[in-house]
VOGU-336832 format. One line per 4 residues: number of its first residue (from 1); their letters; for each residue x, y, z of N, C-alpha, C. Coordinates in pm, whole numbers, plus 50000, padded with zeros to 5 digits. Example, Ala and Ser with C-alpha at 12.3 -4.5 7.8 and 13.67 -1.06 7.14 Angstrom:
BEGIN
1 = as = 51319 49431 50780 51230 49550 50780 51320 49670 50780  51285 49775 50708 51367 49894 50714 51290 50003 50787;
% end
This chain:
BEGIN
1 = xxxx = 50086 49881 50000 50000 50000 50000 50089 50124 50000  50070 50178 49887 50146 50327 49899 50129 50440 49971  50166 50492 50081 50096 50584 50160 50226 50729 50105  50130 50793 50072 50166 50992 50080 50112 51061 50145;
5 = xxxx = 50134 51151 50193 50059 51337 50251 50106 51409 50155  49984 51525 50208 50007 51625 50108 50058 51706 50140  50113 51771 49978 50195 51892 50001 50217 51994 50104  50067 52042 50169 50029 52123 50273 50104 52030 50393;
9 = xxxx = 50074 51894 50430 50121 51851 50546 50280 51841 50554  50332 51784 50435 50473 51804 50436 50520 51927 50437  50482 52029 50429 50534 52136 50481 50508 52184 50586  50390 52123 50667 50419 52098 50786 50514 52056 50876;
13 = xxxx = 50541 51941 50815 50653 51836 50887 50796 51863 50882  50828 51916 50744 50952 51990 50749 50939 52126 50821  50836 52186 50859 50861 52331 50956 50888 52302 51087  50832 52160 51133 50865 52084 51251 51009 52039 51263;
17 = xxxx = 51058 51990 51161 51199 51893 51144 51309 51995 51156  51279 52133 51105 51367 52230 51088 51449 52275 51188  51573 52319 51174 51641 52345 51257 51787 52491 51201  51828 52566 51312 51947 52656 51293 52011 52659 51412;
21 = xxxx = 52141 52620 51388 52220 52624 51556 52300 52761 51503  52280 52857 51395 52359 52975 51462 52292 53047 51498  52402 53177 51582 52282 53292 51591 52253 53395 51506  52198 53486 51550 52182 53613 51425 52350 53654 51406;
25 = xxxx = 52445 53674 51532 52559 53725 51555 52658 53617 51532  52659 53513 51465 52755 53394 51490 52921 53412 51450  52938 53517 51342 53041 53531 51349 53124 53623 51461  53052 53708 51516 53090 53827 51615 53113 53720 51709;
29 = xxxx = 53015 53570 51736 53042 53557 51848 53169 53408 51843  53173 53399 51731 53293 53276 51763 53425 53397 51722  53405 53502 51722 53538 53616 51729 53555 53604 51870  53466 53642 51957 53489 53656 52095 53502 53527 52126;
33 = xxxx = 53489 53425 52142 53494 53303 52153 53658 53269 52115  53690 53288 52026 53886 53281 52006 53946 53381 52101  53922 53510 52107 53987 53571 52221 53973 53539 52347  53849 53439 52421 53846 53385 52533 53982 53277 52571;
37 = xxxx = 53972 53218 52425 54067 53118 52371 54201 53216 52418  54227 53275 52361 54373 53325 52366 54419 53343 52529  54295 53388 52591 54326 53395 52727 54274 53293 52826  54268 53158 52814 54200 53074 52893 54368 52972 52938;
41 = xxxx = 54398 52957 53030 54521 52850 53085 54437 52737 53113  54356 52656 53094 54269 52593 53184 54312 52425 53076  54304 52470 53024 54356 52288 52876 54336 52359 52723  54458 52274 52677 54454 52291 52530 54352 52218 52452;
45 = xxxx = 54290 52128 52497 54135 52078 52447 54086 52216 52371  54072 52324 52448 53971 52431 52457 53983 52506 52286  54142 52467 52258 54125 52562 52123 54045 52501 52011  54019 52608 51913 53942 52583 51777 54002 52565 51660;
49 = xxxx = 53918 52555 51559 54047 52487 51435 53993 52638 51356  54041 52708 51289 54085 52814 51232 53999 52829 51103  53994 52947 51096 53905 52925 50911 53974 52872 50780  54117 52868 50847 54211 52861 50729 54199 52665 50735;
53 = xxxx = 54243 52625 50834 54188 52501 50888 54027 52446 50813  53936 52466 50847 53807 52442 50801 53813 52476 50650  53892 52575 50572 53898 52573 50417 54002 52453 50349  54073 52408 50450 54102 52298 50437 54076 52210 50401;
57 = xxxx = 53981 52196 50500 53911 52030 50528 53808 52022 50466  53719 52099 50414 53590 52081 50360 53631 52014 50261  53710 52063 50170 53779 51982 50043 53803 51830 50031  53809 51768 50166 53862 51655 50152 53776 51550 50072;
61 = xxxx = 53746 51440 50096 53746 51334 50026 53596 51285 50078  53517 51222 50023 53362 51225 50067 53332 51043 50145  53384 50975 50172 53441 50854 50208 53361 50827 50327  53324 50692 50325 53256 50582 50479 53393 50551 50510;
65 = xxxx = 53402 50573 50628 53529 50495 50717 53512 50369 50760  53369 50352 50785 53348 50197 50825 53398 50111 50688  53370 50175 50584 53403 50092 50473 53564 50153 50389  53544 50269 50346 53715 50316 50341 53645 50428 50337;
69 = xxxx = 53770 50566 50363 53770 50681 50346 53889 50694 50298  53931 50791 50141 54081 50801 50149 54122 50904 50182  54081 51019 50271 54177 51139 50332 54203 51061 50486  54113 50998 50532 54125 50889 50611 54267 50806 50649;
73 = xxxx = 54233 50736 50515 54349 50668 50469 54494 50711 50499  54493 50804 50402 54628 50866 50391 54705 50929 50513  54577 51005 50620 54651 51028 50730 54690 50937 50811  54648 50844 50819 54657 50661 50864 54803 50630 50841;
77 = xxxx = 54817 50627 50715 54930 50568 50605 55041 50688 50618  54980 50794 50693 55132 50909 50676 55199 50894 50800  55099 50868 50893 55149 50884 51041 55202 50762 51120  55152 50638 51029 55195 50502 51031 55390 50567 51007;
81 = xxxx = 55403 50563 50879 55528 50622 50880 55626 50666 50957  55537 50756 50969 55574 50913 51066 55651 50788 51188  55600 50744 51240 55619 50664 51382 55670 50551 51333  55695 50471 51285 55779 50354 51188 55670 50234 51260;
85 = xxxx = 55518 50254 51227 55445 50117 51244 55429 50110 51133  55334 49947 51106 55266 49935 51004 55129 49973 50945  55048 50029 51058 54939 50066 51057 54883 50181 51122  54754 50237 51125 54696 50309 51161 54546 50279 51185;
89 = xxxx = 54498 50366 51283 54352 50308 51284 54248 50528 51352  54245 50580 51272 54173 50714 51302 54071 50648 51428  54004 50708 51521 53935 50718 51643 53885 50847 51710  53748 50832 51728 53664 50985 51794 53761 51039 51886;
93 = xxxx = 53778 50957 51998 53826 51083 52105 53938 50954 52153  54023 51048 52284 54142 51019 52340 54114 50879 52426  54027 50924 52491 54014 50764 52559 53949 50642 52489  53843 50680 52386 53865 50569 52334 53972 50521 52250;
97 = xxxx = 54038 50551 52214 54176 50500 52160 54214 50448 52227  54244 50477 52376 54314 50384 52513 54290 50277 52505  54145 50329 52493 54067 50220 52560 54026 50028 52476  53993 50096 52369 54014 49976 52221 54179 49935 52221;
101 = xxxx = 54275 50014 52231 54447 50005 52204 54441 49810 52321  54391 49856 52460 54409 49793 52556 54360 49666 52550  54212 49722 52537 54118 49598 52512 54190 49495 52405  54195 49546 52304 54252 49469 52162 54406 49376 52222;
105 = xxxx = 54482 49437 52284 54606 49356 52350 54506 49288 52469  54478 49283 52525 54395 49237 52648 54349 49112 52592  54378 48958 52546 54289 48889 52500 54167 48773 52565  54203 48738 52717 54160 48690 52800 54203 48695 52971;
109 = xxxx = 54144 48735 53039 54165 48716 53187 54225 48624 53199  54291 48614 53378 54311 48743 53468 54450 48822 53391  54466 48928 53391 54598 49020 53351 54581 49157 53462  54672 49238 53450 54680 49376 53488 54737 49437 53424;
113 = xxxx = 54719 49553 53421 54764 49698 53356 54877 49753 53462  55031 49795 53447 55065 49878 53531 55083 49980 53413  55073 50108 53528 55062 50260 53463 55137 50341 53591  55171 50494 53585 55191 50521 53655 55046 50573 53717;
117 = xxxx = 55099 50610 53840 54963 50642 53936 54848 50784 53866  54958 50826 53799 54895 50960 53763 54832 50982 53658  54871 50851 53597 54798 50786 53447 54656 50835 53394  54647 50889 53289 54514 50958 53221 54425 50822 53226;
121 = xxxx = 54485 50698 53185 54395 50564 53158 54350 50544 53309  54442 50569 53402 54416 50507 53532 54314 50614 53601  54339 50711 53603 54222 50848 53666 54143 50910 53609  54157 50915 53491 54066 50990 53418 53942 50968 53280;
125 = xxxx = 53942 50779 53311 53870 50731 53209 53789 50686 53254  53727 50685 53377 53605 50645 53408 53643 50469 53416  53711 50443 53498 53741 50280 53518 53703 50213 53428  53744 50281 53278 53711 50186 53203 53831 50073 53128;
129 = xxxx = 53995 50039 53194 54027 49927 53193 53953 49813 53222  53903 49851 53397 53829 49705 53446 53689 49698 53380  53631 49823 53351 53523 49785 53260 53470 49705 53116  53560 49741 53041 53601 49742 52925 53683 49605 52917;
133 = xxxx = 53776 49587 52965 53873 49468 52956 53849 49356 53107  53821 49407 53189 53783 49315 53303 53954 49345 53360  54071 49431 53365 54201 49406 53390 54172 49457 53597  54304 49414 53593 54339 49515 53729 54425 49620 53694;
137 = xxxx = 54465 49706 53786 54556 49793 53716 54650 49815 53857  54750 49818 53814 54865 49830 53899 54927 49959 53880  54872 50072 53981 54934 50214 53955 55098 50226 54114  55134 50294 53969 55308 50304 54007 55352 50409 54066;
141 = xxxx = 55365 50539 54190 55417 50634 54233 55573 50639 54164  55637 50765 54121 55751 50678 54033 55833 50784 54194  55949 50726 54250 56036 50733 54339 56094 50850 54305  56141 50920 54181 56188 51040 54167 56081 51147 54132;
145 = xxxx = 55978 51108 54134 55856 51207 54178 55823 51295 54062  55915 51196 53944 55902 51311 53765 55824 51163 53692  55906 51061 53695 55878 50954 53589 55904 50832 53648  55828 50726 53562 55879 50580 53611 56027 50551 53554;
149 = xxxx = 56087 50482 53627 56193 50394 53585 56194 50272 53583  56240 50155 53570 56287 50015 53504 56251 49987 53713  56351 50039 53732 56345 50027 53933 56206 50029 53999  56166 50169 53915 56017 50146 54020 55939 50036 53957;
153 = xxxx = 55923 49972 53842 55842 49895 53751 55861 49741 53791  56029 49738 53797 56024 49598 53826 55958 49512 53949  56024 49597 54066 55937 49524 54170 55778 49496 54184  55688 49533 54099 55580 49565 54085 55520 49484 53985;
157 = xxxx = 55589 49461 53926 55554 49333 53787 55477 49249 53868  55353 49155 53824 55308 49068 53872 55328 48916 53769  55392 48804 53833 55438 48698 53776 55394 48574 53770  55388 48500 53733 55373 48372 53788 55234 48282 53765;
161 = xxxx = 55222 48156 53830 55125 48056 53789 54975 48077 53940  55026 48159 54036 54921 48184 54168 54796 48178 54106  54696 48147 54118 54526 48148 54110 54485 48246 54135  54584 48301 54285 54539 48472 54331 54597 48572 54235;
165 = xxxx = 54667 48584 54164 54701 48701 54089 54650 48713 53959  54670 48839 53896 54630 48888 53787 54779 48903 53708  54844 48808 53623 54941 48877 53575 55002 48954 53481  55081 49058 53486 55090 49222 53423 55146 49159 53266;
169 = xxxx = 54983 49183 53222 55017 49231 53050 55068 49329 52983  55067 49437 53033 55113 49547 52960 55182 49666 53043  55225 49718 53024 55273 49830 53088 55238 49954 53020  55193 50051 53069 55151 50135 52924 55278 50267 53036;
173 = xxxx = 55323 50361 52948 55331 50497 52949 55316 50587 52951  55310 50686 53015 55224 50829 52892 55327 50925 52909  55353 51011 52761 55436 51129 52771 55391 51206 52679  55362 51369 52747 55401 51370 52818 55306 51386 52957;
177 = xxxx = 55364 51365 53062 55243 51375 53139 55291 51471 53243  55122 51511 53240 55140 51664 53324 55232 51735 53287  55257 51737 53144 55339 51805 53068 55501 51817 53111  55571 51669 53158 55674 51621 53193 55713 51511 53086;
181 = xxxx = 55849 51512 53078 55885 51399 52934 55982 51332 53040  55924 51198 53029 56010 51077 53010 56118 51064 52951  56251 51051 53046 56392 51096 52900 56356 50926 52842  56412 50956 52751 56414 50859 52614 56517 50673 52667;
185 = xxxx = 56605 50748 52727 56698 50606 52760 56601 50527 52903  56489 50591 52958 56472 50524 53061 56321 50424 53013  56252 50517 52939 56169 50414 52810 56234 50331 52737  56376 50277 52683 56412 50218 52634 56445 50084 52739;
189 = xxxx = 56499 50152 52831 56534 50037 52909 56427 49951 52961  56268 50024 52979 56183 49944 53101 56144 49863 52942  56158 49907 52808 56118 49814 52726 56176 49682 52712  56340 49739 52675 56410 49596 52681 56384 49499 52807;
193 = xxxx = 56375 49595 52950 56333 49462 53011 56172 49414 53014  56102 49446 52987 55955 49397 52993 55907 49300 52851  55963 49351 52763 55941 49277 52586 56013 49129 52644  56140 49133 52738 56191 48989 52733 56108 48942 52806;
197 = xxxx = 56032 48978 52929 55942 48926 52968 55757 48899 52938  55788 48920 52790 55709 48879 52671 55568 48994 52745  55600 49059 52783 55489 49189 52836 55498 49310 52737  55351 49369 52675 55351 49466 52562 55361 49595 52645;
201 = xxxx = 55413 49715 52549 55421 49840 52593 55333 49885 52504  55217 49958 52577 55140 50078 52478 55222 50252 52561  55173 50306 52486 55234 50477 52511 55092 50533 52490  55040 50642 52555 54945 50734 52560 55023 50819 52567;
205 = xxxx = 55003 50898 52441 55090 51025 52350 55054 51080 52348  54906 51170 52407 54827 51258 52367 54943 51416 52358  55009 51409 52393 55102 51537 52361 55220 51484 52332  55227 51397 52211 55405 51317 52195 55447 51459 52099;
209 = xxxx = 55358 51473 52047 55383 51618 51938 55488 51727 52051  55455 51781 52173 55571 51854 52227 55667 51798 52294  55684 51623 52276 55816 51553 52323 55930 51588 52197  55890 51548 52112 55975 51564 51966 56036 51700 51965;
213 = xxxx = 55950 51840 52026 56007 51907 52011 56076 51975 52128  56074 51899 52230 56141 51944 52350 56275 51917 52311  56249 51783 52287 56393 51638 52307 56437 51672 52160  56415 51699 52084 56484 51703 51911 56486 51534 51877;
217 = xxxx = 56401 51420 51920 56367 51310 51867 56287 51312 51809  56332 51224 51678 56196 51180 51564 56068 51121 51659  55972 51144 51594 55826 51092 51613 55847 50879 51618  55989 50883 51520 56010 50723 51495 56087 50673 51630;
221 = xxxx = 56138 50748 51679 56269 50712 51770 56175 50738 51929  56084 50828 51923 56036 50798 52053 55909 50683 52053  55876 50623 51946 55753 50520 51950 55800 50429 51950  55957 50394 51907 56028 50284 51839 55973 50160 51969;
225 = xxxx = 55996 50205 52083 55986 50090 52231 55859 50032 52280  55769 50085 52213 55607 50014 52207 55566 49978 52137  55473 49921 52166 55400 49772 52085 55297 49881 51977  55217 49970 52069 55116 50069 52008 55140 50186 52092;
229 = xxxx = 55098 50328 52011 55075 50433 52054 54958 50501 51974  54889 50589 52091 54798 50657 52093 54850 50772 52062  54784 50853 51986 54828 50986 51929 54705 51059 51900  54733 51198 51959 54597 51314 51976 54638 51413 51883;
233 = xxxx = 54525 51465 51771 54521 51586 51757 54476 51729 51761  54425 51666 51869 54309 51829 51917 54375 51870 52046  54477 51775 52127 54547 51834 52221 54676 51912 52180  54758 52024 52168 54890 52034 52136 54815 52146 51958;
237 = xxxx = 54739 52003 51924 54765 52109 51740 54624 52168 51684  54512 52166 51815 54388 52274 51767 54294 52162 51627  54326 52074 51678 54188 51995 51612 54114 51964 51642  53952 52005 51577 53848 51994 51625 53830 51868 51687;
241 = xxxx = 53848 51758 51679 53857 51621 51763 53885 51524 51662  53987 51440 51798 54020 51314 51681 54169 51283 51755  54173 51140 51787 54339 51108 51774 54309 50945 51679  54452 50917 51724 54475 50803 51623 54582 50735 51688;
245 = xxxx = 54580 50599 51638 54705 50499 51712 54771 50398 51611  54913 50389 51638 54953 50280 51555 54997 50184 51577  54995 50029 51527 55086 49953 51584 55097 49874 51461  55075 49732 51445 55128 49642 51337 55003 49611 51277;
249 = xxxx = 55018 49572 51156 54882 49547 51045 54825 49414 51123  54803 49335 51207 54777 49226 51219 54657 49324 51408  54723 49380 51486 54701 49445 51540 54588 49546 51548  54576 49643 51441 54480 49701 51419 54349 49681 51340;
253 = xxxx = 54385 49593 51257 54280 49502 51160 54206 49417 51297  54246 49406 51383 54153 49335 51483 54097 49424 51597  54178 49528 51579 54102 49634 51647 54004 49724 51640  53973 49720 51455 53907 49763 51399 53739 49654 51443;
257 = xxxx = 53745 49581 51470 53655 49521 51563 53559 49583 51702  53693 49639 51772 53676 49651 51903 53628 49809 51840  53657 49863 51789 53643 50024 51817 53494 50015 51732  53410 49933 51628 53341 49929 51639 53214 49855 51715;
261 = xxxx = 53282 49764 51812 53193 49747 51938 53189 49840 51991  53275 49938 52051 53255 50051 52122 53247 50152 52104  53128 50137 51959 53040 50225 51894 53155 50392 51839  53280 50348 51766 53368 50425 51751 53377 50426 51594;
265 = xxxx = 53277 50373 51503 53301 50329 51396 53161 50498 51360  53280 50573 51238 53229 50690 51214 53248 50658 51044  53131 50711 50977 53084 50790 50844 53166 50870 50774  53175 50985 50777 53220 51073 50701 53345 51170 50785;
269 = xxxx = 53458 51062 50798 53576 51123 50864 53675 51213 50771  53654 51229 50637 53740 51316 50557 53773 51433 50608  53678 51494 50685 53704 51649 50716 53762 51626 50836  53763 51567 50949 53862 51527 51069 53967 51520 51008;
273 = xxxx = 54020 51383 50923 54153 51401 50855 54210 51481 50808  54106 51546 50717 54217 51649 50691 54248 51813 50749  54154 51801 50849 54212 51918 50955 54338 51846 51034  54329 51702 51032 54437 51663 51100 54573 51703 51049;
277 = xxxx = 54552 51701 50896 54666 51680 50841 54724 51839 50818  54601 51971 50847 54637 52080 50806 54656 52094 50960  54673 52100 51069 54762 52049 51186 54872 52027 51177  54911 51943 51143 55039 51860 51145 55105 51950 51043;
281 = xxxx = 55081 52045 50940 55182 52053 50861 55187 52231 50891  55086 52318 50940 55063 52461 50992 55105 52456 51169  55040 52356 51228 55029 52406 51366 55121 52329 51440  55230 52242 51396 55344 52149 51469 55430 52230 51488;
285 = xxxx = 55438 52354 51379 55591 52412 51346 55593 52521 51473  55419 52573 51543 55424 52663 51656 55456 52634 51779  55490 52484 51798 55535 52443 51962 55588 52515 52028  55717 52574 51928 55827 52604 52009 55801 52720 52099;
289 = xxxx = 55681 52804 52025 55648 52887 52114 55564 52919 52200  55470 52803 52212 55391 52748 52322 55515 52737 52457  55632 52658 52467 55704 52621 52529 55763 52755 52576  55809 52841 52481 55889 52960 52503 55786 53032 52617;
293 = xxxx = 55669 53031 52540 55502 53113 52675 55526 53025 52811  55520 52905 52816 55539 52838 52956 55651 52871 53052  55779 52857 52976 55913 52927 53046 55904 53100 53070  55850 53124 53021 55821 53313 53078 55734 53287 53161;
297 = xxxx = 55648 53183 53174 55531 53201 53293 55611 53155 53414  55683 53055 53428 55751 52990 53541 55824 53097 53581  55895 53176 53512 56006 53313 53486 55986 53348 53600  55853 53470 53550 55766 53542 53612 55712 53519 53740;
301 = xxxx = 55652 53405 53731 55625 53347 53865 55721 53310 53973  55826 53292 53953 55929 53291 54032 55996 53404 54090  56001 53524 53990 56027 53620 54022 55970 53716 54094  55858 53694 54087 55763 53694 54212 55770 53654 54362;
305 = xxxx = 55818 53563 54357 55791 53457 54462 55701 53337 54473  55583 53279 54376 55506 53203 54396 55597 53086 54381  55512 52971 54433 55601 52863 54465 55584 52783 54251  55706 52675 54243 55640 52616 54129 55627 52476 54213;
309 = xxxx = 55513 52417 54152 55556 52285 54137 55600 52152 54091  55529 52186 53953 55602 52136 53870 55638 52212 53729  55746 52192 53743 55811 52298 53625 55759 52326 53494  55820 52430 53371 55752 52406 53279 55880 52362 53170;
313 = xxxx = 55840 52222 53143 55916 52144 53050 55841 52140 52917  55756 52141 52919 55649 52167 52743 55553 52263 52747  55448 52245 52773 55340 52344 52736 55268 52428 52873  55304 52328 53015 55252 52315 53074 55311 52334 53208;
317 = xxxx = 55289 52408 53344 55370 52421 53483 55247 52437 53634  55294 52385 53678 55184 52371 53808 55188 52477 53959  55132 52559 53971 55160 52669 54060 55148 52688 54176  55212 52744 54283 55147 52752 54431 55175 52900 54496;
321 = xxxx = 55098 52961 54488 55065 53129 54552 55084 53101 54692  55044 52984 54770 55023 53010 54952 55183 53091 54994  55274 53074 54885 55416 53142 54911 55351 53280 54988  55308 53325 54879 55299 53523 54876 55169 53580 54927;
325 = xxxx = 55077 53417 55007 54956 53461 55097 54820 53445 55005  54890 53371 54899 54732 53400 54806 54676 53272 54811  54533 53230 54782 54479 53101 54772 54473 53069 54645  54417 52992 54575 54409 52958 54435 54223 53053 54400;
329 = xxxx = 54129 53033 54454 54043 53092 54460 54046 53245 54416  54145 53263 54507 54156 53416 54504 54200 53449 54329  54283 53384 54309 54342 53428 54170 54259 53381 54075  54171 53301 54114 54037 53239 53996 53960 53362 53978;
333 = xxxx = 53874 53382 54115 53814 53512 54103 53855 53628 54059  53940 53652 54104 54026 53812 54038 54085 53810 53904  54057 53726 53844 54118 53702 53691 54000 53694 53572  53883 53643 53695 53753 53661 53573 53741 53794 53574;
337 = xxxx = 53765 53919 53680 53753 53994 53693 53817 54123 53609  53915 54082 53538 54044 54140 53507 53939 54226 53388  54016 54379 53312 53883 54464 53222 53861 54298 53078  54035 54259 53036 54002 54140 52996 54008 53990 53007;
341 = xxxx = 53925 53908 53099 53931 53827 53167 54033 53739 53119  54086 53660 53215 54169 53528 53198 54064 53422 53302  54132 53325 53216 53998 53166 53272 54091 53112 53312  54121 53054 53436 54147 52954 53512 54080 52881 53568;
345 = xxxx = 54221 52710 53648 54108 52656 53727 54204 52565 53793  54252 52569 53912 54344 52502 54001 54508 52560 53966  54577 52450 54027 54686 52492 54021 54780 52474 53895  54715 52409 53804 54763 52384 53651 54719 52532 53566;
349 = xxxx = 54863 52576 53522 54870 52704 53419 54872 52576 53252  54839 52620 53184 54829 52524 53026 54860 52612 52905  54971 52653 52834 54961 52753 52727 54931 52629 52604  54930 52732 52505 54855 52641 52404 54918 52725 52255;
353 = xxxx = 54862 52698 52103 54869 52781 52002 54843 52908 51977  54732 52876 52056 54641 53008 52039 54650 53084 52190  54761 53059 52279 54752 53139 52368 54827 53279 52331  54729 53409 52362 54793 53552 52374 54952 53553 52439;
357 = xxxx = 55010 53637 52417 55155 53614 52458 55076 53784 52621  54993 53863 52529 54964 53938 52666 54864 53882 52732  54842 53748 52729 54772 53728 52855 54871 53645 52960  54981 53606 52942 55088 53547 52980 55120 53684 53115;
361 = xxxx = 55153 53744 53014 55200 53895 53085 55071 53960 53182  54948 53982 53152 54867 54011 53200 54847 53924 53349  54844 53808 53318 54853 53685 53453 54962 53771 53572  55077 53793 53541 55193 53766 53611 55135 53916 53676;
365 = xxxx = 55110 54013 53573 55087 54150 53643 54985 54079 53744  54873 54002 53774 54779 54039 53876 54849 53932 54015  54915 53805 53926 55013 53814 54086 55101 53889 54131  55166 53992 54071 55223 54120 54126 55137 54191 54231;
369 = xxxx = 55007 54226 54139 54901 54279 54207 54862 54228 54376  54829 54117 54344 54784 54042 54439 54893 54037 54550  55012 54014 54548 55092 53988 54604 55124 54112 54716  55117 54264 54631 55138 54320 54693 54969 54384 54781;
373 = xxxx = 54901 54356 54749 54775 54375 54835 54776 54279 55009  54840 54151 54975 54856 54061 55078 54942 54136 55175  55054 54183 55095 55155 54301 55166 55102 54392 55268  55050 54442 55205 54958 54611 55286 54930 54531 55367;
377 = xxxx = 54804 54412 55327 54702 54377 55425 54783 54269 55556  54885 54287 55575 54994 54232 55703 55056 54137 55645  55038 54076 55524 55086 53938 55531 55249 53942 55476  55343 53862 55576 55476 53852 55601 55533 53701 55565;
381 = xxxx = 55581 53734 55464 55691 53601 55377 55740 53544 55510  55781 53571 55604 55865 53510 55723 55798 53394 55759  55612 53414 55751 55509 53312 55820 55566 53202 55744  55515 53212 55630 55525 53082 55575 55697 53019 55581;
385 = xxxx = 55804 53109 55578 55948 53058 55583 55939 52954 55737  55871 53006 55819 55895 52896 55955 55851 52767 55980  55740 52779 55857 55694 52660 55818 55789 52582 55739  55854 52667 55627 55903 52567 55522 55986 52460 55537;
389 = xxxx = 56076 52507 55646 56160 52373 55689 56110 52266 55684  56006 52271 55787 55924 52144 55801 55863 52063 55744  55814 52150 55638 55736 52110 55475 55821 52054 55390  55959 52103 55394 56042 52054 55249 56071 51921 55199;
393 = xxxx = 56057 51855 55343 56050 51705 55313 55952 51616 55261  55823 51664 55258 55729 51653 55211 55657 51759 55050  55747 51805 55056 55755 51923 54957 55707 51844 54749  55782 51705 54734 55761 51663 54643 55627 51580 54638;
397 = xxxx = 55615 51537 54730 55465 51442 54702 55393 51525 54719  55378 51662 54795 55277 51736 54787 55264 51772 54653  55376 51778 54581 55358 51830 54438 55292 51695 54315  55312 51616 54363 55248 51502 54319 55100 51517 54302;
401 = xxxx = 55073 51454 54413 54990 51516 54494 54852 51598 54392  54922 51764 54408 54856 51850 54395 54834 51834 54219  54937 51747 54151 54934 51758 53987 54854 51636 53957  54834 51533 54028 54800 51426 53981 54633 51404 53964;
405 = xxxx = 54572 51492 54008 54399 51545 53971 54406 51647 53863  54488 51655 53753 54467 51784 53683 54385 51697 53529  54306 51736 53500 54248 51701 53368 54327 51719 53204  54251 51650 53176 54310 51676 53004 54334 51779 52940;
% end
């Protein structure tokens, strides 16, 4: 039975179906919307991909990914390279990449995951190892209070034929984390010893893009020691969303499984790719001065007096005002306040591409500000010096500590 409505009703139904997500003002307001950008420290998530970016990508290639896409493809096949795997596999967001990477090595219970404690997979994915894979996870405090070593890892390995244990499949990595790099010889070593003990290394790279350019290592030479790595491009290079992971053709062809169980299997990825790829070839070459913005912020802040806590080695440095009497609050509030606001949120500062170089400067002026208001209002550097003794021994895990809740 053929059923129609009429003309009158279908234009009904499409006045119903209809829809506009801009506003009357949409360009005025994603203008203001980038200058929030320029001044927000809070995560590099936050930036946008550029018009020059989006004239990019529209161009690309019109492609099903479930079935092939070739702008898809090619960024697959470039970055495979790039990192000396055999494969590639594009993916929506950061944790699911983890999360399929894991699962896919994960092939049957009992196993465990060790990570370090501060691990994005371990805190910030919503327990979805043990969800997802059924694992345990074995989180690692690393003893020099920057990175794991071979020392802290080994004792911690779980071995053997016990009924009671879970034993350690993988070891994963991440660099950099909390915007700290792993030197290169101490990843090499926990590899050579863990590969002989037939245990895989994955890497969570979501910022390997500012290791390469800290360290002056190829993209090939820091992946070379894992089995798979996860790789982001909306963290570090302003892509609208999307990372990607590589490991061996036998590897991802079966992973390509898992990421569409976990509903990761996308349509029309041409325009992701190729903002990825207008990323990688416009927005890699600006690191250096993301890094250069972080080292003037630590500068500054020091010169001040605020405490650091963890330094700024890439993009990224962790702060403590109680030095000069201030709370973190205080500098949240007084910064939305500023004639042009800066966005914060804890003790993590985050520069980015698109960070203003005067909002860098603008920051440091209101802990000047602040600093000297605490002044007037009685408060004496001496208080806290009578404390510090006492504190200094405890001085690094507090910094732990205070970095190891910071978000993506």
């Amino acid at each position: 039975m053929m059923l129609s409505v009429t003309e009158n009703r279908l234009a009904q139904l499409a006045e119903d179906v209809r829809c506009d997500v801009h506003s009357r003002t949409q360009d005025a307001d994603n203008d203001a919307r980038r200058a929030e950008i320029s001044r927000t420290f809070i995560s590099d998530t936050i930036t946008a991909p550029t018009k020059e970016m989006n004239e990019y990508a529209i161009r690309a290639t019109l492609g099903d990914d479930v079935f092939f896409e070739p702008s898809t493809a090619a960024l697959e096949s470039h970055v495979a390279k790039l990192t000396g795997k055999e494969a590639g596999l594009f993916m929506p967001t950061g944790t699911m990449s983890n999360q399929v990477a894991l699962r896919t090595h994960l092939q049957q219970p009992p196993y465990s995951v060790l990570c370090d404690a501060r691990a994005h997979i371990y805190r910030m994915e919503g327990g979805g190892i043990a969800f997802h894979s059924g694992a345990n996870v074995i989180p690692v405090f690393p003893e020099n209070g920057h990175h794991l070593t071979w020392e802290d890892i080994e004792p911690r390995i779980v071995s053997g034929a016990d009924v009671h244990i879970a034993p350690t499949r993988i070891i994963s990595l991440e660099s950099t984390l909390n915007g700290t790099v792993i030197p290169q010889e101490d990843v090499v070593a926990i590899s050579k010893h863990v590969r002989d003990k037939g245990i895989i290394m994955h890497l969570d790279g979501a910022r390997l893009w500012h290791v390469t350019v800290a360290t002056g290592l190829s993209m090939k030479e820091l992946c070379e020691p894992f089995n798979s790595i996860s790789l982001c491009f909306s963290k570090a290079l302003a892509h609208p969303s999307g990372r990607a992971w590589w490991g061996s053709k036998g590897f991802i062809a079966k992973a390509k499984w898992f990421r569409k169980v976990f509903g990761g299997g996308m349509r029309q990825t041409g325009y992701l790719a190729a903002s990825a790829a207008y990323a990688l070839t416009h927005h890699f070459p600006l690191l250096p001065r993301v890094h250069a913005l972080a080292k003037r912020m630590q500068e500054g802040l020091e010169e001040i007096g605020v405490g650091i806590l963890s330094p700024a080695e890439t993009c990224m440095l962790f702060y403590d005002p109680s030095a000069i009497g201030v709370e973190y609050w205080e500098v949240v509030e007084r910064a939305a306040q500023l004639p042009k606001p800066i966005y914060l949120n804890g003790s993590r500062l985050m520069m980015h591409i698109q960070t203003a170089g005067e909002a860098v400067e603008d920051f440091l002026g209101l802990m000047r500000q602040l600093k000297e208001e605490k002044a007037q209002a009685g408060w004496r550097g001496q208080q806290q010096a009578d404390r510090g003794e006492a504190q200094r021994s405890v001085r690094p895990v507090r910094a732990m500590a205070r970095t190891a809740w910071a978000t993506r």
